[in-house]
Backbone as CSV, one residue per row, in Angstrom:
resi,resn,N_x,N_y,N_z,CA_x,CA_y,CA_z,C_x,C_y,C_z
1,UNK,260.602,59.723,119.081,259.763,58.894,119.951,258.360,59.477,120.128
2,UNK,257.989,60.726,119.534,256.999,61.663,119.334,256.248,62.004,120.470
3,UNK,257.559,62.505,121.747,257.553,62.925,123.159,257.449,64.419,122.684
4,UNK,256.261,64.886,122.935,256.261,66.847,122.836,256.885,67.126,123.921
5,UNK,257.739,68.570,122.730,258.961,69.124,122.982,258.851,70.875,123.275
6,UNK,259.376,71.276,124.909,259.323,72.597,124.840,260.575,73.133,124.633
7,UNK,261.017,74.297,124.014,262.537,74.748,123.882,262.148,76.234,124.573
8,UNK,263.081,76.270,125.721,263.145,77.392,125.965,264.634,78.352,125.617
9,UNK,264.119,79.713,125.114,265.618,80.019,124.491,265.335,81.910,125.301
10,UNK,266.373,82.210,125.871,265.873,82.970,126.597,266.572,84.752,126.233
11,UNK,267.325,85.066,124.629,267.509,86.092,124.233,267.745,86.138,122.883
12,UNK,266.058,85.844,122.537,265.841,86.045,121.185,265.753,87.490,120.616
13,UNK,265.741,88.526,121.600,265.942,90.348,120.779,267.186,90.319,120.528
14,UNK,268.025,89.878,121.648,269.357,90.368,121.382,270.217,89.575,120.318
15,UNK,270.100,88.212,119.904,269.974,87.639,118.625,269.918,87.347,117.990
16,UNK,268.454,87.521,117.574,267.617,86.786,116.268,267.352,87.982,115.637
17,UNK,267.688,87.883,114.129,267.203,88.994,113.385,265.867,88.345,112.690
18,UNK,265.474,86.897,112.717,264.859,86.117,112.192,264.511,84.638,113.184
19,UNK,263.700,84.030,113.446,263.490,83.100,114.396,264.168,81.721,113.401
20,UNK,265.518,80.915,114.199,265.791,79.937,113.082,264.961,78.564,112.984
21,UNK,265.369,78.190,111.635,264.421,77.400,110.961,264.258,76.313,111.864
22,UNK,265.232,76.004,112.932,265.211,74.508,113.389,264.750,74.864,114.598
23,UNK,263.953,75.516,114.966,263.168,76.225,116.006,261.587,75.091,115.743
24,UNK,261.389,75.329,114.501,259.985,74.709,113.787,260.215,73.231,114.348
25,UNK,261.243,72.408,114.837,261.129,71.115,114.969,260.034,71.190,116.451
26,UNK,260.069,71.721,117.164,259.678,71.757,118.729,258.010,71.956,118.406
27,UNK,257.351,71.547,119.312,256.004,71.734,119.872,255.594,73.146,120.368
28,UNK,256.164,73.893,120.964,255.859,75.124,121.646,257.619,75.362,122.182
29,UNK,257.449,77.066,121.936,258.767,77.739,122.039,258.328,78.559,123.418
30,UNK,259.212,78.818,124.754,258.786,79.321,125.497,259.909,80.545,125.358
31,UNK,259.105,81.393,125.582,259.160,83.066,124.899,259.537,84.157,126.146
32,UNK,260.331,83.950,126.785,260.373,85.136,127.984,260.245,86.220,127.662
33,UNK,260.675,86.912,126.628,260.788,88.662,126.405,259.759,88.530,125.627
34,UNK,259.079,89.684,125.947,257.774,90.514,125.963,257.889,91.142,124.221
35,UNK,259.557,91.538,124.327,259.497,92.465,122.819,259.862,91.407,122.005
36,UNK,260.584,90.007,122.018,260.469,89.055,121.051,259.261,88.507,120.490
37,UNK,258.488,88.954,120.484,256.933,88.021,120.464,256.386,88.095,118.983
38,UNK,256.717,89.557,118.421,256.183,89.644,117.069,257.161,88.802,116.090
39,UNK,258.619,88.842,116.601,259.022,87.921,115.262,258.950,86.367,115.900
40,UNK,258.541,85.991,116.878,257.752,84.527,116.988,256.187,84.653,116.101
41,UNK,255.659,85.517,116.085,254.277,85.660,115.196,254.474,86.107,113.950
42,UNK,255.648,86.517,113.451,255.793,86.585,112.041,256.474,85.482,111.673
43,UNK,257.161,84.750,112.287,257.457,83.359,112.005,256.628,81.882,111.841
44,UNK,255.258,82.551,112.337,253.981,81.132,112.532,254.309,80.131,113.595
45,UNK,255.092,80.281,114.217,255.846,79.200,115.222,255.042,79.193,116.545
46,UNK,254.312,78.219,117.261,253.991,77.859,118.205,254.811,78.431,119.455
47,UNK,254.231,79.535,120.010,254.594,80.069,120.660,254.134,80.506,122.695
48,UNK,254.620,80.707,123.314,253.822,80.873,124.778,254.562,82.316,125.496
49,UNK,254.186,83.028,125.652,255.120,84.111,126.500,255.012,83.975,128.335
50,UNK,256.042,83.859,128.581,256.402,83.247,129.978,257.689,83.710,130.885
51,UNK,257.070,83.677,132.132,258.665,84.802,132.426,259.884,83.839,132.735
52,UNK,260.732,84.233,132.878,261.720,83.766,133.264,261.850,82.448,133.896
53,UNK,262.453,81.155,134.016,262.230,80.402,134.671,262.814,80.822,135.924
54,UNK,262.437,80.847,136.996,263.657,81.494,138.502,263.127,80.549,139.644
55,UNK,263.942,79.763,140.340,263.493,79.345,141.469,264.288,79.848,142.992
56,UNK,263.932,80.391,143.874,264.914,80.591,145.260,264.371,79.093,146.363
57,UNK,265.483,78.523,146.575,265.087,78.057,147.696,263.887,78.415,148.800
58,UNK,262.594,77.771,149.516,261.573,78.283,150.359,262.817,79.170,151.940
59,UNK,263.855,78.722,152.153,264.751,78.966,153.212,265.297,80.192,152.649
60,UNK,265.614,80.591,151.735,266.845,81.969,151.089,265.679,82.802,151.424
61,UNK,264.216,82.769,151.150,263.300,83.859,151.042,263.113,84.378,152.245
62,UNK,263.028,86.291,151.727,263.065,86.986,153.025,262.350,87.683,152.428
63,UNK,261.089,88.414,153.743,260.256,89.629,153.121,260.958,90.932,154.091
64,UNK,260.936,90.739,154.827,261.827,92.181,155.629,262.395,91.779,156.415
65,UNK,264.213,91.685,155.846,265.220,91.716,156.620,265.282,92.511,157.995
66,UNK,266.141,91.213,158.775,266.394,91.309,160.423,267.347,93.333,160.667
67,UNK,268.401,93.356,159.147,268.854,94.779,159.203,268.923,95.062,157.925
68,UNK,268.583,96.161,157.578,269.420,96.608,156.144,270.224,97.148,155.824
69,UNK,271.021,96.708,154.713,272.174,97.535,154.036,272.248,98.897,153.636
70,UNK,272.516,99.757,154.271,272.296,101.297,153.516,273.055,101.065,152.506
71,UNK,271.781,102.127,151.863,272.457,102.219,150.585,271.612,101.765,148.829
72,UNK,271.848,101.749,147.830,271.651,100.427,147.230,272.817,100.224,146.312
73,UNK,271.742,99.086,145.740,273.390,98.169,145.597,272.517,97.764,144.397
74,UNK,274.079,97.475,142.928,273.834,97.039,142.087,274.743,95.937,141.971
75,UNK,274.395,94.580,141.198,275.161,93.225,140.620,275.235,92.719,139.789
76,UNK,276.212,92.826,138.716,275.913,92.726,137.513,277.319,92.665,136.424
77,UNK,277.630,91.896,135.795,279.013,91.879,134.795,278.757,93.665,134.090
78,UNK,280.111,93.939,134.389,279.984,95.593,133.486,280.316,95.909,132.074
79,UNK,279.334,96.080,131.764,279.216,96.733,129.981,278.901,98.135,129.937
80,UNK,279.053,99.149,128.715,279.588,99.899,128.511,278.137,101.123,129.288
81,UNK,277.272,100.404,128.602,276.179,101.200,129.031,275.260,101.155,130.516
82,UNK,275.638,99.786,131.085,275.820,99.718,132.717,276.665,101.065,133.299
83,UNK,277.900,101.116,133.400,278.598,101.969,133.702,278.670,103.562,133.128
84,UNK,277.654,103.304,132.522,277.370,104.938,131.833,276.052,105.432,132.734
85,UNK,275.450,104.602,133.123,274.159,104.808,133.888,274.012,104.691,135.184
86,UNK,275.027,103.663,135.880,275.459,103.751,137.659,276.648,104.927,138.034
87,UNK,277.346,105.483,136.369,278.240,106.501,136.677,277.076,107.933,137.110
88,UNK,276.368,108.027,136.176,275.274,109.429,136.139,274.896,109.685,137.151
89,UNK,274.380,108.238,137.509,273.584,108.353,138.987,274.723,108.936,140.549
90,UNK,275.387,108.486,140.410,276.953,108.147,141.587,277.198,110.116,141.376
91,UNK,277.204,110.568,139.895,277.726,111.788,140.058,276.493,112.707,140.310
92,UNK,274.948,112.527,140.357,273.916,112.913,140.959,273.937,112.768,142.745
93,UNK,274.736,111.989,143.066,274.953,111.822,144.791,274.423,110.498,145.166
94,UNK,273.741,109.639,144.186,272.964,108.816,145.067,274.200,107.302,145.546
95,UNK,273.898,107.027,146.648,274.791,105.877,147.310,274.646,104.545,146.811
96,UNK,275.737,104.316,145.661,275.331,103.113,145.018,276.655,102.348,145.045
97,UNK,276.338,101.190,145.664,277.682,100.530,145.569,277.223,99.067,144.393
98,UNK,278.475,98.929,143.666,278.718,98.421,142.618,279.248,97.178,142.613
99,UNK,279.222,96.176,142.141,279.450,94.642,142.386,279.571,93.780,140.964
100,UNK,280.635,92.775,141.089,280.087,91.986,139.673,281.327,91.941,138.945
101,UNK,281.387,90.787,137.723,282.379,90.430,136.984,282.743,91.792,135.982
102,UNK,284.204,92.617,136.365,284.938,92.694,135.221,284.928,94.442,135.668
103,UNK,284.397,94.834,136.864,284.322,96.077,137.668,285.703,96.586,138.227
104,UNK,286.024,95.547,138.977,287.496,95.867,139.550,288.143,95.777,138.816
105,UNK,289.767,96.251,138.413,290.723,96.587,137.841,291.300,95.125,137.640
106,UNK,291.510,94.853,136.405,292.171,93.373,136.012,293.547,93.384,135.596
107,UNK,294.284,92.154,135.731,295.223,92.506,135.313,295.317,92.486,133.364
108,UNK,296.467,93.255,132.623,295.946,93.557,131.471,295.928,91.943,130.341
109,UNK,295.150,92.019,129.612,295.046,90.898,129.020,296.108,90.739,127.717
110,UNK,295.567,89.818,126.922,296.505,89.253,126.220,296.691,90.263,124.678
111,UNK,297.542,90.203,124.557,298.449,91.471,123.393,297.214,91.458,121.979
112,UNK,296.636,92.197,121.277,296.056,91.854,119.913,296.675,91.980,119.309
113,UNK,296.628,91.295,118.119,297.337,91.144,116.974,296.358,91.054,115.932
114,UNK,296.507,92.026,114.758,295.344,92.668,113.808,295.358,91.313,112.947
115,UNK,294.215,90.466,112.520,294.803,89.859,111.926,295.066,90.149,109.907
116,UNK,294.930,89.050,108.578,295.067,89.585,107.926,293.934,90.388,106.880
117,UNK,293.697,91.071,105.670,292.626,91.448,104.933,291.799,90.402,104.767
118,UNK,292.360,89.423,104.478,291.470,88.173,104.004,290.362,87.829,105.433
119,UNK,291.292,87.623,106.541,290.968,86.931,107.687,289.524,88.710,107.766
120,UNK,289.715,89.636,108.323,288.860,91.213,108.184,287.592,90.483,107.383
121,UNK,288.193,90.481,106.192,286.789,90.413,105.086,285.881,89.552,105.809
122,UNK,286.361,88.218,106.247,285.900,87.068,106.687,285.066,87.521,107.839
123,UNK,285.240,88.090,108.861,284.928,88.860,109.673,283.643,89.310,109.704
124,UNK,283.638,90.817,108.051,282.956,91.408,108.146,281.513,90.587,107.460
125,UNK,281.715,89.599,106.918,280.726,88.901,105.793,280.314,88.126,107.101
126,UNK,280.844,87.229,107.472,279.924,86.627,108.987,279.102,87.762,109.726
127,UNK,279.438,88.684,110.231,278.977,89.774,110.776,277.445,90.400,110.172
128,UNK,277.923,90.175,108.853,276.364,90.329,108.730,275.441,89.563,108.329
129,UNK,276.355,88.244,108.040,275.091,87.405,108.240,274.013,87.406,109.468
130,UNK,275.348,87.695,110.316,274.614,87.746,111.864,273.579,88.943,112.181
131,UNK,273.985,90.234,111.909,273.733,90.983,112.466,272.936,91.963,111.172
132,UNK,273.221,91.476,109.690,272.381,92.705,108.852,273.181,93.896,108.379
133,UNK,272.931,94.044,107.459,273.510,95.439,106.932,272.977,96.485,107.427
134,UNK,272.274,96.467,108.546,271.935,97.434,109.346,272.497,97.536,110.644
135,UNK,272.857,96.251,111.272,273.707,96.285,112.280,275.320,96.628,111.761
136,UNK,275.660,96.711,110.947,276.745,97.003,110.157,276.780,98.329,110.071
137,UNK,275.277,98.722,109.922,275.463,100.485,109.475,275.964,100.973,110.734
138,UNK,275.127,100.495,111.481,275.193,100.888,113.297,276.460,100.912,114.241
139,UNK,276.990,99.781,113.813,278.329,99.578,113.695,279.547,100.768,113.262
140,UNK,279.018,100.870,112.254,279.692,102.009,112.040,279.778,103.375,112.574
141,UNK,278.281,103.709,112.684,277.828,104.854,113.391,278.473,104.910,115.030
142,UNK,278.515,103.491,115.488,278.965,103.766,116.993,280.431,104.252,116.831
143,UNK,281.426,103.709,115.770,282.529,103.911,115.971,282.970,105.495,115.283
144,UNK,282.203,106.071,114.825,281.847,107.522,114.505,281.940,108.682,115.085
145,UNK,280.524,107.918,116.254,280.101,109.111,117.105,280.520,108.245,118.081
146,UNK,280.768,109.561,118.994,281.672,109.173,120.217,280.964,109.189,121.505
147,UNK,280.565,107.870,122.099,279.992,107.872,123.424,280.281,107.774,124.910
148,UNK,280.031,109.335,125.199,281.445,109.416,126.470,280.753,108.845,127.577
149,UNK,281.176,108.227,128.216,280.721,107.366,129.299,281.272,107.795,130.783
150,UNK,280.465,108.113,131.485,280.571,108.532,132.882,281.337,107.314,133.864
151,UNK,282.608,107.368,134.358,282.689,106.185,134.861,282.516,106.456,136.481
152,UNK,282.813,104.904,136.842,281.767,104.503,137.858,282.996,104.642,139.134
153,UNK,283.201,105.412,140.111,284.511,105.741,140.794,285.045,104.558,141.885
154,UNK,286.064,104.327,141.757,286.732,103.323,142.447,286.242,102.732,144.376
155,UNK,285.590,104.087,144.878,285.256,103.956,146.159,283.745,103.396,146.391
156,UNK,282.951,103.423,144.920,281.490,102.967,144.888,281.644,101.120,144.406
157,UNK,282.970,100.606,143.984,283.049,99.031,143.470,283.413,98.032,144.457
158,UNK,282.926,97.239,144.738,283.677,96.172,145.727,283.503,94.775,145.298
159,UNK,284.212,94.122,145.725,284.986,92.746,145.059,283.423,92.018,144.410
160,UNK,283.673,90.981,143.667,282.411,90.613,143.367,281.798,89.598,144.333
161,UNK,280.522,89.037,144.270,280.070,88.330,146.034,280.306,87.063,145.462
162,UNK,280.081,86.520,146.548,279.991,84.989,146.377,278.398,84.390,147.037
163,UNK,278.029,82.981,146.863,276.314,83.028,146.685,276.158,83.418,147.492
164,UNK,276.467,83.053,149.267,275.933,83.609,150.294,275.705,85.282,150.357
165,UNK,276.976,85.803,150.154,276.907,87.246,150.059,276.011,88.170,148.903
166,UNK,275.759,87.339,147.702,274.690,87.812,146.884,273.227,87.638,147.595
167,UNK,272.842,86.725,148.136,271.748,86.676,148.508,271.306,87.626,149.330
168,UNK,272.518,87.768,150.453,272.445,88.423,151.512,272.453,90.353,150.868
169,UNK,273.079,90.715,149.786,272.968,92.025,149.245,271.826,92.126,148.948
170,UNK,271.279,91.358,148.364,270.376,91.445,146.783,268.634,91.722,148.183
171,UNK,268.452,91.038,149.042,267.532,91.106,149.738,267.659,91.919,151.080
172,UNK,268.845,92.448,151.280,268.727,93.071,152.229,269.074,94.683,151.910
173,UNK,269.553,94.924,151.077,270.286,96.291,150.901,268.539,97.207,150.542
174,UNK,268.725,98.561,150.993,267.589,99.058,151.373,267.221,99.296,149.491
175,UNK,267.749,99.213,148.785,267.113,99.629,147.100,267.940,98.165,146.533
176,UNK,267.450,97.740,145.429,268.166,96.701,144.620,267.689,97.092,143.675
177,UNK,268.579,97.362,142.839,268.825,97.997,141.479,269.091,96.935,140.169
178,UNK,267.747,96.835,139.485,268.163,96.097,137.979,268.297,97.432,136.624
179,UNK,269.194,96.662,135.833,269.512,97.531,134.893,268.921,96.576,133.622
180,UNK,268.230,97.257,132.588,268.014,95.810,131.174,267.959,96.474,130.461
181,UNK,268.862,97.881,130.147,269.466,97.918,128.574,270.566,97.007,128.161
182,UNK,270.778,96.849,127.364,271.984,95.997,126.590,272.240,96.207,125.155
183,UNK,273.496,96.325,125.049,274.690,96.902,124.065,274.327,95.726,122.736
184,UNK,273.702,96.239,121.747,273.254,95.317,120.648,274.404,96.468,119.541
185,UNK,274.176,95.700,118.447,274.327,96.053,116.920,272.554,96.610,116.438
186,UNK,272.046,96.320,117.468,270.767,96.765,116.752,270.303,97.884,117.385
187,UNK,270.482,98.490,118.010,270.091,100.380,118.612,271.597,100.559,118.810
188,UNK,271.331,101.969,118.825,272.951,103.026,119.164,272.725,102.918,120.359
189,UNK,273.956,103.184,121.266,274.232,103.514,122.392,273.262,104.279,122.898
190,UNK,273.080,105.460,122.285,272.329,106.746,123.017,270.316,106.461,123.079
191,UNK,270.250,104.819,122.367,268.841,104.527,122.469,269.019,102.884,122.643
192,UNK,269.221,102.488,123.804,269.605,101.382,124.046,268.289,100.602,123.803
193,UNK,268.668,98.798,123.586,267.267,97.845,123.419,267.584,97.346,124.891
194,UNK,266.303,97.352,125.040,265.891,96.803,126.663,264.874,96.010,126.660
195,UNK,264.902,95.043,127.460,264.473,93.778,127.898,264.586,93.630,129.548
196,UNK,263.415,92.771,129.338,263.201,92.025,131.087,264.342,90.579,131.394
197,UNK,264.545,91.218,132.609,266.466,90.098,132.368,265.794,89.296,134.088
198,UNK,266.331,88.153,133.818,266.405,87.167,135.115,266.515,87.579,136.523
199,UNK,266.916,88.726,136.650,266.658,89.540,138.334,265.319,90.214,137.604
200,UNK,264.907,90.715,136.778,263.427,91.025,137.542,262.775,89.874,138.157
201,UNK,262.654,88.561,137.895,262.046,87.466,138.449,262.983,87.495,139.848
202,UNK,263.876,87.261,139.814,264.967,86.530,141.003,264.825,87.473,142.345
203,UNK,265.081,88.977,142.302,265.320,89.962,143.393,263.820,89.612,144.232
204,UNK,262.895,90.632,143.510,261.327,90.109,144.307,261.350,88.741,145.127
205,UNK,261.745,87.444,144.333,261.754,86.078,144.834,262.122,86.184,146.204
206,UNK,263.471,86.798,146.288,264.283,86.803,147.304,263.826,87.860,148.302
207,UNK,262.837,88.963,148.153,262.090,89.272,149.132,262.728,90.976,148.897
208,UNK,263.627,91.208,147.926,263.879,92.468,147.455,263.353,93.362,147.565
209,UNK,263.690,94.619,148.218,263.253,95.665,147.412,263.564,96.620,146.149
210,UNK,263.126,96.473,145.239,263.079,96.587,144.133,263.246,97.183,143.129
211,UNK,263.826,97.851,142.186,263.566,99.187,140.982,264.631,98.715,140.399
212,UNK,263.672,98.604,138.906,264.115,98.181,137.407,264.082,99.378,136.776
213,UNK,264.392,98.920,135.586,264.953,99.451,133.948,263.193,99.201,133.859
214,UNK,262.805,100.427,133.236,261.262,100.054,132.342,261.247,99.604,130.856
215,UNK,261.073,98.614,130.438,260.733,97.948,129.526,259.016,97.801,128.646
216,UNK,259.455,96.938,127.458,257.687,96.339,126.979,257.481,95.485,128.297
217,UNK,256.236,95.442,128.561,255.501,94.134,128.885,255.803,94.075,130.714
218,UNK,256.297,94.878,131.180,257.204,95.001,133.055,255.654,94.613,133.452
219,UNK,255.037,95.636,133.088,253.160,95.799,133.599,252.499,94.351,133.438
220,UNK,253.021,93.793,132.502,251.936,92.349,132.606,252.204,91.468,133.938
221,UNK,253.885,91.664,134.153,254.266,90.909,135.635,253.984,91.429,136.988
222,UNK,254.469,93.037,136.692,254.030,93.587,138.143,253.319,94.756,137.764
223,UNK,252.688,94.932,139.256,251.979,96.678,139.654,253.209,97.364,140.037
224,UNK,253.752,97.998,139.194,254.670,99.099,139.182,254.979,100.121,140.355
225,UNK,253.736,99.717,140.830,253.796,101.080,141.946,253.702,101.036,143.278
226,UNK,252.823,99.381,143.524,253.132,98.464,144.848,253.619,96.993,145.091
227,UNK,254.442,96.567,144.188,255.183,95.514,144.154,256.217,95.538,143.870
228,UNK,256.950,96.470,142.804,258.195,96.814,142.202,257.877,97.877,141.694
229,UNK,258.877,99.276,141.612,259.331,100.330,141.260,260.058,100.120,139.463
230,UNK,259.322,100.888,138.874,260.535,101.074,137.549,261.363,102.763,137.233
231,UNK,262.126,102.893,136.896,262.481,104.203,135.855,262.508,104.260,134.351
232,UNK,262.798,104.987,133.603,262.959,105.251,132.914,263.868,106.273,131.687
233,UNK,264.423,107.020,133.053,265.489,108.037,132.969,266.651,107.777,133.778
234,UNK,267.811,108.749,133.883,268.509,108.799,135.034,267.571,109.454,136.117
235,UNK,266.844,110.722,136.019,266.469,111.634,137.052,265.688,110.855,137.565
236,UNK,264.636,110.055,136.948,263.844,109.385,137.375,264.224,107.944,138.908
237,UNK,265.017,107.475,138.146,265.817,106.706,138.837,266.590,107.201,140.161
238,UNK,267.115,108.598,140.245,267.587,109.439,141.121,266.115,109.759,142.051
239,UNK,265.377,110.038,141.448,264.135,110.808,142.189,263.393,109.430,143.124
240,UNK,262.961,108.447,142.416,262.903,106.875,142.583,263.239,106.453,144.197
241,UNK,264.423,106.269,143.855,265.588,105.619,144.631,265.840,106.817,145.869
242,UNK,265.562,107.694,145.747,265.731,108.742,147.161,264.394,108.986,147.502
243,UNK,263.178,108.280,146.836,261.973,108.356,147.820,262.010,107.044,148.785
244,UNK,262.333,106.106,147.963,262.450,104.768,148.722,263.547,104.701,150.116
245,UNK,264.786,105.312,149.458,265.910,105.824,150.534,265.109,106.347,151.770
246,UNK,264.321,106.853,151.780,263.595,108.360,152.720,262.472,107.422,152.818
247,UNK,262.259,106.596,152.746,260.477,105.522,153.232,260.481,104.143,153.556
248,UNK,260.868,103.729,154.274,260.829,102.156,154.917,259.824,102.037,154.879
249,UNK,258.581,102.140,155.050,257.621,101.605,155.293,257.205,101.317,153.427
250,UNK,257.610,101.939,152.762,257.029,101.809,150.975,258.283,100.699,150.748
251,UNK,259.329,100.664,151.777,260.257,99.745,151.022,260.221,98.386,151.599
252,UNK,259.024,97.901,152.500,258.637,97.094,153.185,257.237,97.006,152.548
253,UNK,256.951,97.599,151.961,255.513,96.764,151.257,256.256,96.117,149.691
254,UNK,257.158,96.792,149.164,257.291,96.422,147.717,258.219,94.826,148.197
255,UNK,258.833,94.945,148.929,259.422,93.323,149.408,258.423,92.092,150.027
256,UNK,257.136,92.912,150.547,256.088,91.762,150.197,255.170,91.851,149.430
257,UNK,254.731,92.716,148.999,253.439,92.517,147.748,254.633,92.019,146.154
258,UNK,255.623,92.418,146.276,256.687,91.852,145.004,257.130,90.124,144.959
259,UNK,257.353,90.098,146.357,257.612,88.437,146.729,256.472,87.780,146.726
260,UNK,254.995,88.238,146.778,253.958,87.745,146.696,253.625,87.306,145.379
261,UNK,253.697,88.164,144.733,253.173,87.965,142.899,253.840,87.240,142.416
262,UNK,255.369,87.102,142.858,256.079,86.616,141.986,255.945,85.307,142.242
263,UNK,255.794,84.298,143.410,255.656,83.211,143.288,254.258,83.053,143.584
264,UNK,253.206,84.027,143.229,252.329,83.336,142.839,251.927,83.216,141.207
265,UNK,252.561,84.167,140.710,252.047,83.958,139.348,253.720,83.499,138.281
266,UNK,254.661,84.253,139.294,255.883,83.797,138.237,256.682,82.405,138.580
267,UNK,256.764,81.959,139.686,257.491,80.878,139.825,257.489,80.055,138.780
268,UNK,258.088,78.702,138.295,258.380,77.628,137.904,257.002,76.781,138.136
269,UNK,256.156,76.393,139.288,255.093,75.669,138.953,253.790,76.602,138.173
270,UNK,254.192,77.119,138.453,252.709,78.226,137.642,252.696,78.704,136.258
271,UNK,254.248,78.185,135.707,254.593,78.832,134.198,254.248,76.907,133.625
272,UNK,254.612,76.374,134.537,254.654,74.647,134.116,253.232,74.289,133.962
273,UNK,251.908,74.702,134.820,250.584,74.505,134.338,249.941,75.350,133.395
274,UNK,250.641,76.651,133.007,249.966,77.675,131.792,250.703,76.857,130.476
């Protein structure tokens, strides 16, 4: 009907080894991650880099909660390298309570059954279509070398929330903790790929106080140092998170100069007129 078309696709690192061909049908591709951008420009594809789409209700938003949660608090489905990094921290001392799909103890799942050579082969030939004979190498290498993982102790996990109670953590607890490494075929464990994930937009929204995973591109959204907090290490993150612990008044500016930027420059109407 030759109605221009935006596609937003929102984890092209984790993957695209290649931007696909039927991408080219659209008018403009909206690009959230910062580190996807070069293979949108080695692809020639009409491109926009834009954060996250995130909206909070004007009513959910809080800049400094009536009390806060001691403590901080993380929310988040658990993968291998989540729990290798809230374990480090937990056995450094810092007070982190833990939340989210697949944390608490499940009951055990359903039996595997190997299937046959043929069905394997099949397996491994999809696999790299997907992922490359380099994610294959990697592949291999993880199952090689052995990555011991700090786990995360039973008295720091509690049930996962429901919306009211997320809102109510995520903006009131005195630190809110984002994590944006993620477990690819494309880095080893011990050098994770990281990306800007949907709570950096969402927490700030909600009037958060703040500290991320440092990534490409964190700096184009925020001032690092009076709107949102990043790390980059464990110690860092330890050192971080126990200045903020020890300063209300720094953890009461980053919940409004963070809630400020973000809906002024990240919201949904401001990504819709760029």
């Amino acid at each position: 009907m030759g109605i221009p078309c935006v596609n937003f696709y929102c984890d092209s690192v984790r993957e695209f080894k290649t931007v696909p061909a039927k991408f080219r049908i659209f008018d403009l591709i909206w690009v959230p991650e910062y580190e996807a951008l070069p293979l949108y420009r080695k692809a020639r594809v009409k491109h926009i880099n834009l954060p996250m789409p995130m909206w909070v209700e004007p009513q959910l938003r809080c800049r400094t909660p009536l009390h806060e949660i001691p403590g901080v608090s993380f929310i988040g489905s658990k993968d291998i390298l989540r729990e290798n990094l809230l374990g480090q921290v937990i056995q450094k001392g810092l007070p982190v309570s833990v939340r989210g799909a697949g944390w608490l103890a499940q009951s055990a799942g359903p039996v595997f059954v190997p299937g046959s050579a043929y069905q394997k082969l099949i397996n491994q030939v999809n696999f790299v279509k997907q992922q490359g004979f380099s994610g294959l190498a990697i592949k291999g290498l993880q199952q090689l070398t052995k990555f011991t993982v700090v786990p995360v102790g039973d008295d720091h996990i509690f049930p996962r929330p429901d919306f009211d109670e997320y809102i109510n953590i995520t903006q009131s607890s005195m630190v809110t903790l984002g994590i944006n490494r993620v477990p690819t075929f494309k880095r080893t464990h011990n050098k994770p790929l990281t990306y800007s994930r949907l709570r950096d937009i969402e927490a700030p929204m909600l009037g958060a106080c703040y500290l991320t995973e440092y990534c490409e591109g964190i700096e184009q959204l925020y001032d690092t140092d009076n709107e949102i907090n990043v790390y980059r290490t464990v110690d860092e993150l330890v050192q971080k998170t126990t200045e903020l612990l020890n300063n209300k008044e720094k953890r009461n500016k980053l919940r409004i100069n963070g809630q400020q930027r973000v809906l002024n420059d990240h919201a949904i109407p401001s990504s819709l007129k760029k």
